[in-house]
N, C-alpha and C positions, 0 to 999 in steps of 0.2 A: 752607595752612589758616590762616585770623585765629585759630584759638584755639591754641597747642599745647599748651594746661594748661586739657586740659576740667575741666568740672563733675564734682563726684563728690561722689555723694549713696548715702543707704543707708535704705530705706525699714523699719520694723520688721512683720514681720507675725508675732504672738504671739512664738514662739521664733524664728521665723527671722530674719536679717537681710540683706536684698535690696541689692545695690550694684551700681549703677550708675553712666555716664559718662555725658555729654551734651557732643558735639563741636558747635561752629558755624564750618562751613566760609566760606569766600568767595561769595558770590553776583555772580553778574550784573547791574549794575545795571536797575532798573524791573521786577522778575519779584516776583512773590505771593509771601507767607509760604510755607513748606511745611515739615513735619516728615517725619522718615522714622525709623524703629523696626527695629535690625536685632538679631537671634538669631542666639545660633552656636549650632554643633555639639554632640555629647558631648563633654567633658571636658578643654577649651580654654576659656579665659577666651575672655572678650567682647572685651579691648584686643588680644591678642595675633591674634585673627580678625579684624576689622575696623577696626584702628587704622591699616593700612598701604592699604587700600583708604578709607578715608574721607578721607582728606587729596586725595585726585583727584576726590570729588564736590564739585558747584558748584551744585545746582539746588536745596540744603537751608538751613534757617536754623539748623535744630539735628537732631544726629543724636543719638536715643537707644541706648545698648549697653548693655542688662543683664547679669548675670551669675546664669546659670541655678542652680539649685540641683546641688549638684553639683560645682559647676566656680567657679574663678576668685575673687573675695572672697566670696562669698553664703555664708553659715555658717549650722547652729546654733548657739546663744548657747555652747552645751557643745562644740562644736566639734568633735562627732559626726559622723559620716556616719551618713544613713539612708536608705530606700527611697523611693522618689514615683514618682507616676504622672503621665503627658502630661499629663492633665486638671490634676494640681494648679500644673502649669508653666502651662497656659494661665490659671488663675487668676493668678498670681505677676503674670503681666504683664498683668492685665486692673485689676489694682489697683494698681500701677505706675503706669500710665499714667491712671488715676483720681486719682489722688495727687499727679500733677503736671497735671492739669486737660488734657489732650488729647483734643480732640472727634474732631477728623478728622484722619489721616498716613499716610504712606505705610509699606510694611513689607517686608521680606527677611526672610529664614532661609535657613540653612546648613546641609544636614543634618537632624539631633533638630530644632534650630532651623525649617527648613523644616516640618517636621511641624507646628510647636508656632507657626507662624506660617499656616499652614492651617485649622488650629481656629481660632484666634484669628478670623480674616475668617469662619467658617463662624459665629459667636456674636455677633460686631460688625455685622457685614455690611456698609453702607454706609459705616459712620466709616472702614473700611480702603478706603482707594480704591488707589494702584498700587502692585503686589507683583511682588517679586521673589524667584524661589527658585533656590539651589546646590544640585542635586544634592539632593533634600530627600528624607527618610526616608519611606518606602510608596512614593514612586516608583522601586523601582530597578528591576524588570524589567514587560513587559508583564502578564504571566500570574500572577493574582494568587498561584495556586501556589508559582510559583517567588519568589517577594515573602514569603512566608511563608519557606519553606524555609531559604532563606540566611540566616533569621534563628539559622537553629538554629548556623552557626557563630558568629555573636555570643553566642549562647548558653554556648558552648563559653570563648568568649574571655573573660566577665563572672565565669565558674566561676575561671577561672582567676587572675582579677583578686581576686576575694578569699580567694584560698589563696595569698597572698600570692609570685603568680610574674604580677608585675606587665609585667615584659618581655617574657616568655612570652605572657602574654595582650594586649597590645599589638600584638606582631606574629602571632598570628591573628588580630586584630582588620584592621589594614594589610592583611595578604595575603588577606583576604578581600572587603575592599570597595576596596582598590588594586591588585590580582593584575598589573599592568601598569605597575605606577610603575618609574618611573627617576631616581632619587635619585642623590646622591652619601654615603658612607657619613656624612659631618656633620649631613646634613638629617634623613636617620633617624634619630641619635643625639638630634637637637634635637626631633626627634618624638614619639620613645617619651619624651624627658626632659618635656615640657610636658603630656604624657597622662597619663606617672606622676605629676604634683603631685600629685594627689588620685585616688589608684589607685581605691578604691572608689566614689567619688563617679561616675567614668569607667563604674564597672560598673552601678551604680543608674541610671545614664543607659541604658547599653545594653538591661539590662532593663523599662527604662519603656516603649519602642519594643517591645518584643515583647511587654508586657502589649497595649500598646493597637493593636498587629495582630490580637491576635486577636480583638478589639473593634468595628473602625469598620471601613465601608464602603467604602472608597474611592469609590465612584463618586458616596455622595451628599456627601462630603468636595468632590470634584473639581466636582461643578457647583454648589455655594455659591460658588467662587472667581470674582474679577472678572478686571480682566483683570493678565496673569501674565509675566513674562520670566523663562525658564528656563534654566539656564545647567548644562550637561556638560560635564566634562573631553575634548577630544578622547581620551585614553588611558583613558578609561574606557569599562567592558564593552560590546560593541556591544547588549546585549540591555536595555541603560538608556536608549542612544540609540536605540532602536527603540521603546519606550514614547513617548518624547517627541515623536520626528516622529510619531507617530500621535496622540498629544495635538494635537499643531498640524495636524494632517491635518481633524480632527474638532470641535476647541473652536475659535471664532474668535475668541476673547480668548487664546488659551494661543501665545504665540512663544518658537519653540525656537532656542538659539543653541548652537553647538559652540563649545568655547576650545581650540583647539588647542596641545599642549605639555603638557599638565597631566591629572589624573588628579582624584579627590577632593579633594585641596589643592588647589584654583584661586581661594579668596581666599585664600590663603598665597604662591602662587605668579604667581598673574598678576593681582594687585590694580588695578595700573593700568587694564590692557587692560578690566574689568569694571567696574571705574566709569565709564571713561570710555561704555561701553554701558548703563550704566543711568541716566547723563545724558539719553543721544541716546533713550531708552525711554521717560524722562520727558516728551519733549520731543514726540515722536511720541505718546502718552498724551492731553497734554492738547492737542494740535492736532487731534484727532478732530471 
């Protein structure tokens, strides 16, 4: 990576205060400007999700990584934690990126992130041209039923998060949306320890997703989208990889990749291996 001492900037919106990083990796010479805009998860900073996978993309000139509300430096000025909903996150970053003057870039989301990078292209439309999503939140199962349901253990897990049994509800949180990981007991100590920074902020995340499920459509969410590299943990639940290859059965913008090894952490875990594919996506993207 040419930068290793990205940008870092902090946008103020009223009380809030938005912080941001801006990486500029290495490029190839003779290749077009290109931005790309990535979103993490619930209750994970921005550098700690995508600082180890950015350093292997090559097809960007500047990568942006915000820091959701919630999570990571983004505060109120009181240094409160409070409630938000999806929609005020797709705001956050739509005057973000207003704020540093970005017309057209590319986009990922991780997770809450994938959601919140979903709306975003569904609002933008054309200015988000190639997107990539991990595992993004309303896709985990086919059956929009069972998409809902599994919410109600995060539901369970957010309760628990602000009665202050932070561990507690971290690992229902894990065994619900990882039931398959294979950790070593350090990775899950360094897990639950990065989820706990900001225990409630983690839960106001969790609950933002289950406001706005019972909200949006998915279907008219899924055909606003352009075209899409979707990336599952090989260890994750077969009924998420079963949504996707029917995504890529039926959308002819939606390509489904497996990462084998990995489970929901796959930019934690296998950062390389997914940039070095969302290189070769870019690549394939704009050779259409």
């Amino acid at each position: 990576m040419r930068d290793s001492n990205p940008e870092t900037g902090t946008l103020k919106l009223d009380q809030l205060e938005l912080v941001y990083r801006i990486y500029r990796p290495v490029k190839p010479e003779n290749c077009s400007p290109r931005r790309l805009l990535l979103i993490h998860g619930a209750g994970v900073a921005g550098r700690y999700t995508w600082e180890g996978l950015a350093r292997f993309l090559t097809e960007w000139d500047e990568i942006l990584v915000p820091d959701l509300r919630g999570a990571g430096e983004t505060h109120w000025v009181d240094r409160e934690e409070r409630p938000f909903t999806v929609e005020e996150l797709v705001d956050d970053i739509e005057k973000l990126i207003r704020s540093l003057q970005w017309q057209t870039f590319d986009l990922g989301g991780y997770s809450l992130g994938g959601l919140v990078a979903m709306l975003l292209k569904q609002r933008l439309r054309d200015r988000v041209q190639k997107q990539y999503l991990l595992e993004s939140a309303i896709l985990d199962r086919e059956s929009w039923q069972d998409t809902v349901a599994i919410r109600e253990t995060y539901a369970s897990a957010a309760a628990q998060l602000h009665h202050s049994k932070a561990e507690e509800g971290i690992k229902t949180f894990l065994d619900a949306i990882s039931p398959n990981r294979r950790v070593s007991p350090q990775v899950e100590k360094l897990t639950i320890a990065r989820l706990g920074e900001r225990a409630r902020g983690f839960a106001y995340s969790l609950q933002s997703v289950n406001q706005a499920i019972k909200q949006l459509d998915r279907e008219t969410v899924l055909a606003a989208q352009g075209d899409v590299s979707s990336f599952i943990g090989g260890l994750s639940v077969d009924l998420m990889h079963q949504l996707h290859r029917a995504l890529a059965d039926r959308l002819p913008n939606w390509h489904y990749f497996l990462i084998s090894g990995t489970d929901h952490s796959l930019p934690y875990q296998k950062p390389r291996q997914i940039a070095h594919m969302m290189n070769e996506e870019l690549r394939r993207y704009l050779s259409r």
